[in-house]
C-alpha positions as CSV (number, residue, x, y, z in Angstrom):
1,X,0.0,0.0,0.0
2,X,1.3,3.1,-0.9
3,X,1.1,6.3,0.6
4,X,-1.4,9.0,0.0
5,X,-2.9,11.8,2.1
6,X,-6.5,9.1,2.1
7,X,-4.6,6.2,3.9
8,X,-2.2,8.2,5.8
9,X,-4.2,7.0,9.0
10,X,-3.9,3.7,8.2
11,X,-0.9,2.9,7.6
12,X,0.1,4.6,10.8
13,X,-2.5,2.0,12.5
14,X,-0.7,-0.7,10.3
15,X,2.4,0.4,11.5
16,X,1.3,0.3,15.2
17,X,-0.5,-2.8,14.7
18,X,2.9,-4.5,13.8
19,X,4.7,-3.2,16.7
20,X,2.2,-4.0,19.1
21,X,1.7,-8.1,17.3
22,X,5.7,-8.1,18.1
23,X,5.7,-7.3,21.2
24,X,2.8,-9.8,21.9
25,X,4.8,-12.5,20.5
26,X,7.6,-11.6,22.6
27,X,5.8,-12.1,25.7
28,X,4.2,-15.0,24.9
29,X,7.5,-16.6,23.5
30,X,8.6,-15.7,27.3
31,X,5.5,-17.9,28.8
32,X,2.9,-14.7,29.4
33,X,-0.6,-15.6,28.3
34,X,-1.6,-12.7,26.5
35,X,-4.9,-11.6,24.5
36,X,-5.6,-8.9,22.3
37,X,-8.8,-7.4,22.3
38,X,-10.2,-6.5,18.8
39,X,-13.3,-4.6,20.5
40,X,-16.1,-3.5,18.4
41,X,-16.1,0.0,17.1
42,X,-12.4,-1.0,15.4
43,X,-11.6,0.1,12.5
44,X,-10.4,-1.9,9.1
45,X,-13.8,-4.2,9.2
46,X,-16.4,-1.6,7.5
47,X,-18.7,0.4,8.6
48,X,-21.4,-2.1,10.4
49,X,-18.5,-3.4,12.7
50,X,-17.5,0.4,13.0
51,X,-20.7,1.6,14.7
52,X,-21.8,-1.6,16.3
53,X,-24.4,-1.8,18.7
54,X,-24.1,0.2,21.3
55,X,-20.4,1.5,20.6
56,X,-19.0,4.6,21.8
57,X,-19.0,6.9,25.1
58,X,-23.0,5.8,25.6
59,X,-23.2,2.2,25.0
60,X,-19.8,0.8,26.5
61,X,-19.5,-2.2,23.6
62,X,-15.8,-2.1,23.8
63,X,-15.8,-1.7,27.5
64,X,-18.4,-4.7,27.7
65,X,-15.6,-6.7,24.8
66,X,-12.4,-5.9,27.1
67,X,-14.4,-6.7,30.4
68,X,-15.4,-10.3,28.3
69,X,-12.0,-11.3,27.9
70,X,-11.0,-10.3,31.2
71,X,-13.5,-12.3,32.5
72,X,-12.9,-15.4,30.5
73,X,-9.1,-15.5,31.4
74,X,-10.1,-15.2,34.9
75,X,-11.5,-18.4,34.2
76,X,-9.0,-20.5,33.2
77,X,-6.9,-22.9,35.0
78,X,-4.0,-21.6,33.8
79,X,-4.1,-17.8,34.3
80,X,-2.8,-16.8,38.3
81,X,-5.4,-13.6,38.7
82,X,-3.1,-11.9,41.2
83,X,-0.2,-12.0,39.1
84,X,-2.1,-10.4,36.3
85,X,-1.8,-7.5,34.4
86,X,-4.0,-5.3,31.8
87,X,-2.8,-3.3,29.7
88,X,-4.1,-0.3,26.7
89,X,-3.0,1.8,25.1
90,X,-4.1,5.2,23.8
91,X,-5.6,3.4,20.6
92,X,-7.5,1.8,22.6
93,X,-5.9,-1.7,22.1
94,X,-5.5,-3.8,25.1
């Protein structure tokens, strides 16, 4: 993908996207469980997954996603809750 001023925001997601898969990999290479949230409201998926139901400062949707999957690692056998850690950042991915 080239650049132009119409996908200058993606590709700077793209770009973020790749740094943040890496360092994923990294902690999981170094036995960390870890889970990436792809909440609705995301962008890259068209417009129905963009304004899902009940997305945004109202409805909580991505709140209610990253809650989820906090809840279902809580679950698991193999996940120590108090030696847990959550993470986000200002994108909004967890």
């Amino acid at each position: 993908m080239g650049f132009t001023p119409a996908n200058a925001a993606r590709l700077n997601y793209m770009q973020y996207y790749h740094n943040a898969y890496a360092l994923n990999q990294y902690l999981a290479s170094r036995g960390y469980i870890v889970l990436s949230v792809n909440y609705r409201s995301g962008i890259g998926y068209g417009m129905e997954f963009r304004e899902a139901l009940n997305y945004g400062a109202t409805g909580a949707s991505e709140f209610n996603d990253v809650q989820g999957a906090g809840l279902y690692l809580r679950s698991r056998p193999d996940v120590d809750p108090p030696a847990s850690a959550c993470g986000a950042a200002p994108t909004g991915v967890t």
